[in-house]
C-alpha positions as CSV (number, residue, x, y, z in Angstrom):
1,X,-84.3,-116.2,197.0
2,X,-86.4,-114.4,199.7
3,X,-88.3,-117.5,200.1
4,X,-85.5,-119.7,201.1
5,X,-84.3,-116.8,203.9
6,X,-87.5,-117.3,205.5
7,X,-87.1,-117.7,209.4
8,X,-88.5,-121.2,210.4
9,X,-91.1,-121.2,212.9
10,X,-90.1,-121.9,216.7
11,X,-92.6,-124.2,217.4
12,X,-92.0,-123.9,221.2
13,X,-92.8,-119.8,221.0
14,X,-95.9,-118.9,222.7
15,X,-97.8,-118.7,219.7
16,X,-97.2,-122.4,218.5
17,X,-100.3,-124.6,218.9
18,X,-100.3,-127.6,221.1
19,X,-100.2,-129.9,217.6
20,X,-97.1,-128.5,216.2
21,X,-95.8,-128.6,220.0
22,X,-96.6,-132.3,220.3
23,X,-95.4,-133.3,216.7
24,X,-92.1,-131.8,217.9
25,X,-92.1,-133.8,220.8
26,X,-92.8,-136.8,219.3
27,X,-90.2,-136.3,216.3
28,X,-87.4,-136.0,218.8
29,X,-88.5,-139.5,220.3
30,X,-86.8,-143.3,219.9
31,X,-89.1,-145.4,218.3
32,X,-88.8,-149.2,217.8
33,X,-87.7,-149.6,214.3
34,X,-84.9,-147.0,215.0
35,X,-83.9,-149.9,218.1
36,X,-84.0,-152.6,216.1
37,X,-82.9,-150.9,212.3
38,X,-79.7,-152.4,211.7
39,X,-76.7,-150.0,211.1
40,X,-76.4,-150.2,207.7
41,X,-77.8,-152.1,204.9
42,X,-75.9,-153.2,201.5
43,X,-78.2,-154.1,199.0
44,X,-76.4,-156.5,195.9
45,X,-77.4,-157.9,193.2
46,X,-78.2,-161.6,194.5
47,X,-77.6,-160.9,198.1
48,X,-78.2,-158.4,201.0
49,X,-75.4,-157.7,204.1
50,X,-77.7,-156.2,206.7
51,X,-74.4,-155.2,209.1
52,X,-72.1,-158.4,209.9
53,X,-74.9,-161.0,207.9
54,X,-75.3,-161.8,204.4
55,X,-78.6,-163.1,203.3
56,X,-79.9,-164.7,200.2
57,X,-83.5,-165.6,199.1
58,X,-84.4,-167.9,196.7
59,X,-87.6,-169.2,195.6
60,X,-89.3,-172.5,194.4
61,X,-90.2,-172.5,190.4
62,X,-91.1,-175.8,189.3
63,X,-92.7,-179.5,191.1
64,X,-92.9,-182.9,190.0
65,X,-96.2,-184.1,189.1
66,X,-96.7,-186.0,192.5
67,X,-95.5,-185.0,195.8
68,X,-95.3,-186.7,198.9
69,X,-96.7,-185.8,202.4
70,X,-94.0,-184.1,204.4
71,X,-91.5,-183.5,201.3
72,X,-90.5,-180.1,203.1
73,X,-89.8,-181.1,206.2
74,X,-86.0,-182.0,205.8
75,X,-85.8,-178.1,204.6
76,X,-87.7,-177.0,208.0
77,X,-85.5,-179.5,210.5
78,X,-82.1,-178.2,208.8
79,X,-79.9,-177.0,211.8
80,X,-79.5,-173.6,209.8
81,X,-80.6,-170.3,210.3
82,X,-83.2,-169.0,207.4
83,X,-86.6,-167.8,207.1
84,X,-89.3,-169.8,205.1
85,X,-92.6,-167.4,203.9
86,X,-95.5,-169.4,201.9
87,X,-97.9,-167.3,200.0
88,X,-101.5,-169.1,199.3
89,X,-103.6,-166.7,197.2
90,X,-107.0,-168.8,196.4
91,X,-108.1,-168.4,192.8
92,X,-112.2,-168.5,192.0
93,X,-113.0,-171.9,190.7
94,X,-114.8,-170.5,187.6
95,X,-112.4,-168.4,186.5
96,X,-110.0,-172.2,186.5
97,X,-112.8,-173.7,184.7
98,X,-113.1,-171.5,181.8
99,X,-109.4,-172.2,181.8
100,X,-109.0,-175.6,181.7
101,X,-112.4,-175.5,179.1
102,X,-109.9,-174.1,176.4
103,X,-107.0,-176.6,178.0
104,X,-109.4,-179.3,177.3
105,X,-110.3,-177.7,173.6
106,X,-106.4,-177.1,172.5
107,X,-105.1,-180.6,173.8
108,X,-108.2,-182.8,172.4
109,X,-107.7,-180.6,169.1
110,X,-104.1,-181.9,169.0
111,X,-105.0,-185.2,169.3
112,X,-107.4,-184.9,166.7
113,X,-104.6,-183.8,164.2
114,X,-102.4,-185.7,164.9
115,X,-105.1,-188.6,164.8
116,X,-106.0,-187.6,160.9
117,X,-101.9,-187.6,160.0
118,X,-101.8,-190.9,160.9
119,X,-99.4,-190.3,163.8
120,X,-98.8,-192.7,166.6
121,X,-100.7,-191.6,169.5
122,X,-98.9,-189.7,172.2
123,X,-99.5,-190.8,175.8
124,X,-98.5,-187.4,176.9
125,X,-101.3,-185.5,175.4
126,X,-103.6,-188.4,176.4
127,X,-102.2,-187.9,180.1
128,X,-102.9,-184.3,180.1
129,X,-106.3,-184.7,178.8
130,X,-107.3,-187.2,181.6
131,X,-105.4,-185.1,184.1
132,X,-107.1,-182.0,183.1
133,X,-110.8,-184.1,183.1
134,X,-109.7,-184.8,186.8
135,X,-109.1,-182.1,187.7
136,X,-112.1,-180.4,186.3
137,X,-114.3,-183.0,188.0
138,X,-113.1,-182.6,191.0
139,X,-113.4,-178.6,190.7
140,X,-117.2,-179.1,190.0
141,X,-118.1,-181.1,192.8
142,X,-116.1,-178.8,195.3
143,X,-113.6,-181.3,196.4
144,X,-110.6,-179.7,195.1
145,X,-109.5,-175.9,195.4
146,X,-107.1,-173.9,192.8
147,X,-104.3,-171.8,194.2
148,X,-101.5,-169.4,193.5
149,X,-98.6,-171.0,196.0
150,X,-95.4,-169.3,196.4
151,X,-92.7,-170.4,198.6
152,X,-89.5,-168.2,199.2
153,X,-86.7,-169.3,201.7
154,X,-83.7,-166.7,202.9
155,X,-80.6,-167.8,204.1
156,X,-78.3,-166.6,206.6
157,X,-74.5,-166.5,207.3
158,X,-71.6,-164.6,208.7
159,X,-70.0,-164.4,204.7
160,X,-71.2,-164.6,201.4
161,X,-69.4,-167.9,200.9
162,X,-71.6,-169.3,203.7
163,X,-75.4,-168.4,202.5
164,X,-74.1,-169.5,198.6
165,X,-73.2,-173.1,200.6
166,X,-76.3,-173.7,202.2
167,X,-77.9,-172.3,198.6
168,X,-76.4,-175.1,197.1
169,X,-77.2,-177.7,199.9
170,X,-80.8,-176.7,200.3
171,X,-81.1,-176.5,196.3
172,X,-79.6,-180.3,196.1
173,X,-82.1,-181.2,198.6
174,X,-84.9,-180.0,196.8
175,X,-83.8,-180.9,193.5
176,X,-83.3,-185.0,194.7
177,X,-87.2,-184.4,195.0
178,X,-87.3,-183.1,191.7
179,X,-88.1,-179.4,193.0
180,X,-86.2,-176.5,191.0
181,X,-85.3,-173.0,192.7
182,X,-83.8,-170.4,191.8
183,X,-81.9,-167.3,193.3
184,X,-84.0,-163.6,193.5
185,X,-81.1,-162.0,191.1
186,X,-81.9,-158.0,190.7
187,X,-84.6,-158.7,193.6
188,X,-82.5,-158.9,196.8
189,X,-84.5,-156.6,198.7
190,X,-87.8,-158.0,197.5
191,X,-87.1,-161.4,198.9
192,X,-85.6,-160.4,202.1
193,X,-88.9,-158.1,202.8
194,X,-91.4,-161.0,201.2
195,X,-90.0,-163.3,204.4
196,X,-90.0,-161.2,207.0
197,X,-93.3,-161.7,209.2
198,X,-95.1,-159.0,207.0
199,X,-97.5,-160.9,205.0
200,X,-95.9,-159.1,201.9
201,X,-95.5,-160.9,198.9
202,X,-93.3,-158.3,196.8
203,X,-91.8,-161.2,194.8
204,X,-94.8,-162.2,193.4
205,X,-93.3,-165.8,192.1
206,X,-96.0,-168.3,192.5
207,X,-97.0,-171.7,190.6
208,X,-101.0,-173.0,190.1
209,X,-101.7,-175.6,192.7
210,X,-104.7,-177.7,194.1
211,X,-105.4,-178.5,197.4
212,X,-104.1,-181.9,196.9
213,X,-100.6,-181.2,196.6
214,X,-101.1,-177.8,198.1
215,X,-101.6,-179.9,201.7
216,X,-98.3,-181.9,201.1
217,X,-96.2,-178.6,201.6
218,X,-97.5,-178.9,205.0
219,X,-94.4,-178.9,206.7
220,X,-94.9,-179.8,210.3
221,X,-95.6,-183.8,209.7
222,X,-95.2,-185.1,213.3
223,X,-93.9,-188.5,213.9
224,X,-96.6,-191.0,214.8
225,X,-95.8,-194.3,217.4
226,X,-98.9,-195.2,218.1
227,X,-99.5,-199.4,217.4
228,X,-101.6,-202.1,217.9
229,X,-100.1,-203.6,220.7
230,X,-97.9,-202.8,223.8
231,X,-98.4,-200.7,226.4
232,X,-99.5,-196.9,226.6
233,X,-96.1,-194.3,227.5
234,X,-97.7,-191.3,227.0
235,X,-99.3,-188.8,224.9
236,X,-97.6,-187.2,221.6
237,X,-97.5,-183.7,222.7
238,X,-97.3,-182.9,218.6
239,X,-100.9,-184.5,217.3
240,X,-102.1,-185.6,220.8
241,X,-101.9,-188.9,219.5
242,X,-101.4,-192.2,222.0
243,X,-98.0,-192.9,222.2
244,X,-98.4,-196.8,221.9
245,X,-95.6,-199.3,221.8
246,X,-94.0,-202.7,222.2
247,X,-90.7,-202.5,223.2
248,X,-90.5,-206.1,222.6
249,X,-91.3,-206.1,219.0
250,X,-88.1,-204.3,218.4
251,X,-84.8,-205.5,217.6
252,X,-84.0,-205.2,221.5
253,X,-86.2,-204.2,224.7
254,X,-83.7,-202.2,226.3
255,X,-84.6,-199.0,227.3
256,X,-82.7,-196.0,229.1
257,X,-84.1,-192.4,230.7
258,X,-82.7,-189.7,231.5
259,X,-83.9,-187.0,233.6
260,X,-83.1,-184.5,236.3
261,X,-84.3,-185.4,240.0
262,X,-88.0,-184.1,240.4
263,X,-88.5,-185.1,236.4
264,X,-91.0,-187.7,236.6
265,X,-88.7,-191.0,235.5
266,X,-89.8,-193.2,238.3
267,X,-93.5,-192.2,238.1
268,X,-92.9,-193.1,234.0
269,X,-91.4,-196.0,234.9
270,X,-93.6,-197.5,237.3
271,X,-96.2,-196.5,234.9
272,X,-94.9,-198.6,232.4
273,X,-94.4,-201.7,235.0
274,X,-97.8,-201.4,236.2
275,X,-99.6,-201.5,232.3
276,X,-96.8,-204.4,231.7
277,X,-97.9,-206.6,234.9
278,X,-101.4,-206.7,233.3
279,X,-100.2,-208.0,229.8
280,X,-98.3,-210.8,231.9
281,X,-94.8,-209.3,232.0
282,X,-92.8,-210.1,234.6
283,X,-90.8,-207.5,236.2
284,X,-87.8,-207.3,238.6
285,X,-86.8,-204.0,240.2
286,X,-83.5,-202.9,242.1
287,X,-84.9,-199.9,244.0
288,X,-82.0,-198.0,245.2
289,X,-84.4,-195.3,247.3
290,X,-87.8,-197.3,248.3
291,X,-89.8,-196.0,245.8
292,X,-91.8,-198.9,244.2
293,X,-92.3,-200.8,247.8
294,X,-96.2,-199.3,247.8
295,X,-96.8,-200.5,244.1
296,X,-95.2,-204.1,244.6
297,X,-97.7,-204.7,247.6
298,X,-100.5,-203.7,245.8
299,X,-99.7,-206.2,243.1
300,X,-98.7,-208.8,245.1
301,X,-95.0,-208.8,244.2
302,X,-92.2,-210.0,246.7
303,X,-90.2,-206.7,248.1
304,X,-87.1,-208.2,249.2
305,X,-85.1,-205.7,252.0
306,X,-81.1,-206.2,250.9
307,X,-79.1,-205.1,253.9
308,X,-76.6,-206.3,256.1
309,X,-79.4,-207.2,258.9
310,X,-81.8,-208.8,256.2
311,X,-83.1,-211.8,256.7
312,X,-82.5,-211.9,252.5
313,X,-79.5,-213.3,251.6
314,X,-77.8,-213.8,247.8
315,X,-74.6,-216.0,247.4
316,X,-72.6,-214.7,244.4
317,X,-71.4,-218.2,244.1
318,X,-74.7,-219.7,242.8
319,X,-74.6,-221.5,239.6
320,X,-78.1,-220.8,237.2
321,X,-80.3,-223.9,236.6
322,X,-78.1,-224.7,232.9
323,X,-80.2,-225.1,229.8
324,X,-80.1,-228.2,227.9
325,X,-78.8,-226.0,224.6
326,X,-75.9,-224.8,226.7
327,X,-72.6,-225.7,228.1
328,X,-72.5,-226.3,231.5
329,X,-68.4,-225.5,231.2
330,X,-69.4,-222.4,229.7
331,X,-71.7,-221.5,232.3
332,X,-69.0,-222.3,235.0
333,X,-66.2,-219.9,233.0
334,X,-68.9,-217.1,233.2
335,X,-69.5,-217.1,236.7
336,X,-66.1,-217.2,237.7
337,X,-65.5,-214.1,235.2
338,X,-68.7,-212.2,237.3
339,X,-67.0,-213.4,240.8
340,X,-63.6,-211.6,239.8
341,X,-65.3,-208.6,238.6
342,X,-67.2,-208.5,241.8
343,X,-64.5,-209.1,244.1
344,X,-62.6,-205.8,241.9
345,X,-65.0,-203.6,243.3
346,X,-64.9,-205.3,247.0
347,X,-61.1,-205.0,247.3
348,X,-60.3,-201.9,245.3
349,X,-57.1,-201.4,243.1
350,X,-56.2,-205.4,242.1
351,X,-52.5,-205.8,240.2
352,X,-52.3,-208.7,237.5
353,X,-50.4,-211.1,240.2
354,X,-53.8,-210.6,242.4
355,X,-56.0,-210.8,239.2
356,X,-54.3,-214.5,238.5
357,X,-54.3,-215.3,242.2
358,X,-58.0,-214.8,242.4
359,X,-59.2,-216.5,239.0
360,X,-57.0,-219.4,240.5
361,X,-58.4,-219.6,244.1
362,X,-62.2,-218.7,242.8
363,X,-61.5,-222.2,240.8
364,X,-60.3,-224.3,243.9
365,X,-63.0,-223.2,245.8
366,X,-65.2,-224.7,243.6
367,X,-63.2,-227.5,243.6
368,X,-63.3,-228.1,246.8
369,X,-67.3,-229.0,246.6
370,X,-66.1,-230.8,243.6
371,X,-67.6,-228.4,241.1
372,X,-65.6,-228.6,238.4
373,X,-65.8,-228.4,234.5
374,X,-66.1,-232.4,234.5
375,X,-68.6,-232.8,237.0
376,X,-72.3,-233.0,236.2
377,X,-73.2,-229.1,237.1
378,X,-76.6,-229.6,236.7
379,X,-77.3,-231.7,239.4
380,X,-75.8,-229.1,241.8
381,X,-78.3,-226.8,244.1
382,X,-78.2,-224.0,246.4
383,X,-76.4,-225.8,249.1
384,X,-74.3,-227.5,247.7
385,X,-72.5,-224.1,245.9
386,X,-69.5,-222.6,248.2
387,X,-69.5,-219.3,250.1
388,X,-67.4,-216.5,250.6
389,X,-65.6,-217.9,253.4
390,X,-64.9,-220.8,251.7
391,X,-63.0,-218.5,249.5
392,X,-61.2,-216.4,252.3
393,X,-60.0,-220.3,253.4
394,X,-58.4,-220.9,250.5
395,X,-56.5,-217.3,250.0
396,X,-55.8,-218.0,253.7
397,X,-53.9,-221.1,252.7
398,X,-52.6,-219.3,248.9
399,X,-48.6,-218.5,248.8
400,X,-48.7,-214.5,248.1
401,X,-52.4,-214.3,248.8
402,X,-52.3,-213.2,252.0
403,X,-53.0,-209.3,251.3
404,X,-56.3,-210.5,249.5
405,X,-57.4,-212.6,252.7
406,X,-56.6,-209.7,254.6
407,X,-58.7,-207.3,252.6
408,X,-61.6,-209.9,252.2
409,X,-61.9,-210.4,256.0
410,X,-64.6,-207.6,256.5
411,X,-66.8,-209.7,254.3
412,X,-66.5,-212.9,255.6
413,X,-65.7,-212.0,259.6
414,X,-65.5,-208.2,260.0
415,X,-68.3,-205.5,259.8
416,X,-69.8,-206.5,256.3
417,X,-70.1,-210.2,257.3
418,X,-73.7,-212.2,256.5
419,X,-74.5,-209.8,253.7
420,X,-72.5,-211.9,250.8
421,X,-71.9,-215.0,253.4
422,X,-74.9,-217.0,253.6
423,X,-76.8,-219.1,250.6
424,X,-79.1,-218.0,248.7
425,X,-82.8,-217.6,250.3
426,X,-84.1,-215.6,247.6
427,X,-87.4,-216.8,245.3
428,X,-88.3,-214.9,242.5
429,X,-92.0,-217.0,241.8
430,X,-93.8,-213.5,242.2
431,X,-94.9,-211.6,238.7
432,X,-93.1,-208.6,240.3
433,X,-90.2,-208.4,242.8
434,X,-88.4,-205.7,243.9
435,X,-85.0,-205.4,245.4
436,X,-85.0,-202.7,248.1
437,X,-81.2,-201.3,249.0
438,X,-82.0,-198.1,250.6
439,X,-81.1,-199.5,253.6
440,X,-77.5,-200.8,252.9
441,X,-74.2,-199.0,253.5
442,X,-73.1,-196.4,251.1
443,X,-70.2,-198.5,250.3
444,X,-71.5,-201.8,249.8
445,X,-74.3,-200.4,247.3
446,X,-72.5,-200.5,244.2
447,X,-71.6,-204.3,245.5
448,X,-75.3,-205.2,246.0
449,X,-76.1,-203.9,243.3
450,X,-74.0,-206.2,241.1
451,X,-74.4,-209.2,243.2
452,X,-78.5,-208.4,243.2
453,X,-78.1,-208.0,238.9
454,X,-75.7,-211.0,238.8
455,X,-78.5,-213.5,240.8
456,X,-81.4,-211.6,238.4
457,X,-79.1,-212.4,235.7
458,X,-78.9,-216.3,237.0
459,X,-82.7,-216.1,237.2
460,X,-83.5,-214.8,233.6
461,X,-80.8,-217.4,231.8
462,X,-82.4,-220.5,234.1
463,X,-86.2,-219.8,232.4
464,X,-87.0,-218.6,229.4
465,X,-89.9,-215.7,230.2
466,X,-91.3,-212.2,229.4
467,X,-89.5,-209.9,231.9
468,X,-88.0,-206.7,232.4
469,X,-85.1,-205.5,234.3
470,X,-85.1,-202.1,236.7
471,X,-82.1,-200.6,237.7
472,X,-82.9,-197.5,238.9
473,X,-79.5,-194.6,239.7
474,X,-77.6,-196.9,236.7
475,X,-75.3,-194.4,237.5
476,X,-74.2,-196.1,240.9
477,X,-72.9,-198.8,239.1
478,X,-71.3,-197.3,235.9
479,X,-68.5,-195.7,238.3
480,X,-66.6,-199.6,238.5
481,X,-65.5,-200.6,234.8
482,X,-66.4,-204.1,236.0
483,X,-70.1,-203.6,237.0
484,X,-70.7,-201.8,233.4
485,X,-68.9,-204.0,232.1
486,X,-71.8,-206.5,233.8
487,X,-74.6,-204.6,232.6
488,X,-73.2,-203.5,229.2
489,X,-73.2,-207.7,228.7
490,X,-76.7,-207.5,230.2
491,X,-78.0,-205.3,227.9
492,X,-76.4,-207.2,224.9
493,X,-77.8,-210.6,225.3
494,X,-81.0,-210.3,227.6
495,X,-83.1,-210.0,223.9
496,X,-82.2,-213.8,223.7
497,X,-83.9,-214.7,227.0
498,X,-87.0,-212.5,225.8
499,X,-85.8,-209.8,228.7
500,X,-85.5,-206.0,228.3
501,X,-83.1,-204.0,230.5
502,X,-84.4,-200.6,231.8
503,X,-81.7,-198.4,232.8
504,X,-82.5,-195.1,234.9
505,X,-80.4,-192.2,236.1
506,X,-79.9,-188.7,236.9
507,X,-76.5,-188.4,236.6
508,X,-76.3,-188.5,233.4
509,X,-72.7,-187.2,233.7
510,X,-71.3,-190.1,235.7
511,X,-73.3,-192.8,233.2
512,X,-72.1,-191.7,230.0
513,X,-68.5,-190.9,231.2
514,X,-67.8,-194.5,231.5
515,X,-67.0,-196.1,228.4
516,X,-69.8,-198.7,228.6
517,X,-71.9,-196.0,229.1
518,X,-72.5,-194.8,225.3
519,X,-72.8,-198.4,224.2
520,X,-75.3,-199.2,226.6
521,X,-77.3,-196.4,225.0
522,X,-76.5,-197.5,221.3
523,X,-77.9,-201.0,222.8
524,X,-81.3,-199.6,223.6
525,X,-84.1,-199.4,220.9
526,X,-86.0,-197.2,223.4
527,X,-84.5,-193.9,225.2
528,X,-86.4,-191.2,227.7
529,X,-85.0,-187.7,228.0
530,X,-87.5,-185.8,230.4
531,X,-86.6,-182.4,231.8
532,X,-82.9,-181.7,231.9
533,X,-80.6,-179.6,234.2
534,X,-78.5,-176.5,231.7
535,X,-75.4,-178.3,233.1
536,X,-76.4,-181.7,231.4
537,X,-77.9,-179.9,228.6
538,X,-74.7,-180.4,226.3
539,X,-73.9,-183.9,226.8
540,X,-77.0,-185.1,225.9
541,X,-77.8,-182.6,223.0
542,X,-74.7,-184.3,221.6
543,X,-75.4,-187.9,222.3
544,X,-78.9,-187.6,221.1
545,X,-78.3,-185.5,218.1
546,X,-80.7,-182.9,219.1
547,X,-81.9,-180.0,217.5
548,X,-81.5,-176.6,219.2
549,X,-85.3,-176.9,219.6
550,X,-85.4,-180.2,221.3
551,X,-82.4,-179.2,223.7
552,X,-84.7,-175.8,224.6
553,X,-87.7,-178.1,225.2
554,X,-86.0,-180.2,227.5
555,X,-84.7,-177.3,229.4
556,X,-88.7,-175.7,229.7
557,X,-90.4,-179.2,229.6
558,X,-92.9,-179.4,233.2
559,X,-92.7,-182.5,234.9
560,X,-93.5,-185.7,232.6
561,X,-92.8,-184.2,229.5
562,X,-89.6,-184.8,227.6
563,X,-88.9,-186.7,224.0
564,X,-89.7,-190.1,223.4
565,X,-87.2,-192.0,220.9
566,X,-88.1,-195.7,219.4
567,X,-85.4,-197.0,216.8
568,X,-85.6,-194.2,214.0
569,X,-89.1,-191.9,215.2
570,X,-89.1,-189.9,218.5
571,X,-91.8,-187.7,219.5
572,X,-92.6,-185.2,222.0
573,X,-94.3,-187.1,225.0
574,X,-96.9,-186.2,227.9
575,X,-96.5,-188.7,230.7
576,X,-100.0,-189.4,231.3
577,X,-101.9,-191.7,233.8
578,X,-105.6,-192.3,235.3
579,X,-106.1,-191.2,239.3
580,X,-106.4,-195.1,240.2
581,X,-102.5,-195.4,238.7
582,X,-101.9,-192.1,240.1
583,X,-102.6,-193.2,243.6
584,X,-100.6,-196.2,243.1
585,X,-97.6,-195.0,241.3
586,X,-96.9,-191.0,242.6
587,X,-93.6,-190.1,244.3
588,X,-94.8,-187.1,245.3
589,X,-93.6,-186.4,249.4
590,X,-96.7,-184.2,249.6
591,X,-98.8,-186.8,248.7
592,X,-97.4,-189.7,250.1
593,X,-97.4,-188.4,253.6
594,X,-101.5,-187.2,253.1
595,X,-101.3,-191.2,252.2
596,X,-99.6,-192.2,255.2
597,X,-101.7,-189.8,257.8
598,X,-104.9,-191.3,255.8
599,X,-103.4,-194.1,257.2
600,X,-103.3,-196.0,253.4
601,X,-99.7,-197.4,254.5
């Protein structure tokens, strides 16, 4: 009793020592683990509620006889939050050896036995005795390993009902590949801790394993796309593999990419143009901004300036040169369908009297150069095709057309006159030509846009060749339902003229808010995301189906880097080119005007 009224020491009186004044110090101090400790911490039998989560462990207990490279990586790619610990404790090959010594002893004196009762043999004892032989071989001569493997996985959720779910998903998963688990019951805490980044292994469940199938629990398997042929995209930022690929081997060469301004899409892209030229690709650019002029004239390809003072002009009237296995009526109804859409985005809002007053003065324009689904079409040429006056004549002269004629007039005599009113001068007999609009009027660009597409479109259907088709800021055009509608038909039946469509944007917003948008994508074998804005972020996570992961790399990505998809596979990719590409493909304004004061343009 007189012990327990003892006066405790004041260890701040004057005759404390500096120890017991510091451990009082430090005893009144915050440390880490009391930040991060959680409030409170329930322990049960199969689960743990550690505050507002529940979490569950449960651990692997049985494997097939074979397992395949990568089997665990559907568990690591689940979009789920849980923790995944593997133990690998390395056992002394001698001490297996002596093992599988009496293995070899118990199963060969089975066999034996069963040999002298005149049993049938059984395979499975054979099995095991060549499997056990193997393995023993294998041991000796140092090319296998023996191992204790463990593998414990912890789920998280907001309930209880939400970690035994995803117990059950995770445990069908891994049973459909014939690998049993089971829950830590009576172990809670043991599991949780044996996850944690500790190193501790307090559940101490483990299964013998070689290095053989040991190395297919490997879970981080990266995607390869490196082949034979094509052209080189990039480098796989996962195995620093080539990323190596013909678009044209795959059901469709369309292609789309999607990045923020500054990403490095046109550098990509011209990239990709200037490894296709030297595999004999032709390619055809519409360059909304200038930027492939410098790399056309160093290839020799035809830059052709569209603008209302050009000396380039494009009649939207042109028929294509008609293959013999189509129908020249056929041909005819097309163009007329392109010439209304066209003349939608020209005139603005059009009623369904002004949609049947245009499909029937289009017709009696051709007419009057007697072009008509009777006539022989293919002996028709450039000249001979009308104009878009000849059109504005004959709305001139249309009962209850006089509202189009009126609207039309800026085209044919007003301020936009010469750009859509002359014939056709363009040639496209260069491996590469590009299509230059910087110059032309904010409003007419969506309009030469489609009229530049619709006369590459002519082009591509006259002759069958290996091409592909630019349209850099896609976007620009996806605001009219009639010109996606245009390049959503592009981008369904170029793959028959052995053509690919590339579609590029920034605006990712704009492109996929149209409804041909999304289709044009599903239509692509081949998509580019490179670095993305936190306002896009969203959209594309959920048309691309990507993982929290991807959608955080494509926020942090540096310029050239981004995720490279081709049909089912996609990879993370490093843009990558030489300094003799570099020179010729950079849209870097520092760099171009060092170029221009070197005097290089």
């Amino acid at each position: 009793m007189f012990g327990l009224n003892k006066k405790k020491p004041n260890p701040l009186a004057s005759n404390s020592t500096d120890a017991e004044i510091e451990k009082a110090y430090r005893e009144g101090l915050a440390s880490v683990v009391d930040l991060i400790a959680p409030a409170a911490l329930q322990v049960s039998t199969s689960f743990l509620q550690i505050g507002d989560t529940f979490a569950k462990t449960i651990f692997a207990t049985t494997y097939p006889k074979f397992l395949q490279s990568g089997w665990f990586s559907p568990i690591i790619n689940l979009d789920r939050p849980m923790d995944i610990a593997m133990f690998i404790h390395p056992i002394e090959s001698t001490v297996i050896m002596k093992s599988l010594r009496r293995s070899v002893t118990q199963v060969e004196s089975q066999i034996h036995l069963e040999q002298e009762a005149g049993k049938v043999r059984d395979p499975i004892l054979e099995s095991a005795l060549e499997n056990i032989e193997e393995l023993r071989d294998k041991l000796q001569q140092g090319t296998e390993r023996f191992f204790h493997f463990g593998l414990y996985i912890t789920l998280y959720g907001r309930t209880k009902d939400e970690i035994d779910q995803a117990s059950q998903f995770i445990e069908s998963l891994l049973e459909s590949r014939m690998v049993y688990v089971k829950e830590a019951v009576f172990r809670a805490e043991q599991g949780f801790c044996s996850t944690l980044p500790l190193a501790n292994d307090e559940l101490s469940v483990s299964n013998n394993m070689n290095s053989s199938p040991l190395a297919t629990t490997f879970p981080f398997v990266s995607s390869d796309l490196s082949s034979n042929t094509g052209v080189l995209y990039g480098v796989n930022l996962h195995n620093n593999n080539l990323v190596l690929f013909d678009r044209f081997q795959m059901e469709n060469a369309n292609m789309v990419i999607f990045a923020k301004s500054g990403a490095g899409k046109s550098y990509a892209v011209k990239l990709e143009i200037l490894r296709s030229l030297m595999l004999g690709t032709e390619v055809i650019v519409i360059d909304p901004e200038n930027e492939y002029q410098y790399l056309c004239e160093a290839v020799g390809g035809s830059f052709i300036n569209v603008s209302l003072n050009s000396d380039y002009h494009l009649n939207p009237f042109d028929l294509p040169a008609i293959p013999e296995d189509e129908d020249p009526r056929d041909v005819l109804r097309n163009n007329i369908a392109s010439l209304i859409g066209l003349l939608h985005i020209m005139l603005g809002s059009i009623t369904p009297e002004e949609d049947s007053i245009l499909d029937r003065s289009i017709t009696e324009t051709y007419s009057l150069k007697d072009i008509t689904p009777e006539s022989n079409l293919r002996a028709f040429s450039r000249d001979q095709f009308p104009t878009m006056s000849d059109l504005y004549e004959v709305l001139r002269s249309m009962e209850g057309a006089e509202d189009l004629a009126t609207r039309l007039e800026k085209y044919t005599t007003g301020i936009f006159s010469g750009f859509l009113n002359n014939r056709s001068n363009v040639n496209l007999s260069s491996q590469m030509v590009v299509f230059n609009l910087r110059d032309m009027e904010e409003e007419l660009r969506p309009i030469a846009m489609y009229v530049v597409l619709h006369f590459i479109w002519n082009e591509i259907r006259s002759e069958l060749k290996k091409r592909l088709i630019i349209v850099d800021e896609a976007w620009v055009m996806m605001q009219y339902e009639d010109a996606g509608s245009f390049m959503f038909g592009i981008a369904k039946r170029c793959r028959k003229y052995f053509a690919g469509l590339t579609t590029i944007t920034q605006d990712i917003g704009d492109f996929l808010a149209s409804k041909y948008g999304k289709p044009i994508v599903t239509n692509s074998s081949i998509q580019l995301l490179l670095k993305q804005s936190p306002a896009a972020i969203d959209t594309i996570g959920d048309t691309f189906f990507l993982t929290d992961q991807e959608r955080f790399m494509l926020l942090e990505s540096n310029v050239g880097e981004g995720i490279f998809f081709a049909g089912t596979k996609h990879v993370g990719i490093q843009v990558v080119a030489s300094r003799s590409e570099d020179q010729l493909v950079t849209s870097n304004p520092a760099e171009l005007l060092e170029r221009k004061e070197r005097g290089e343009e």
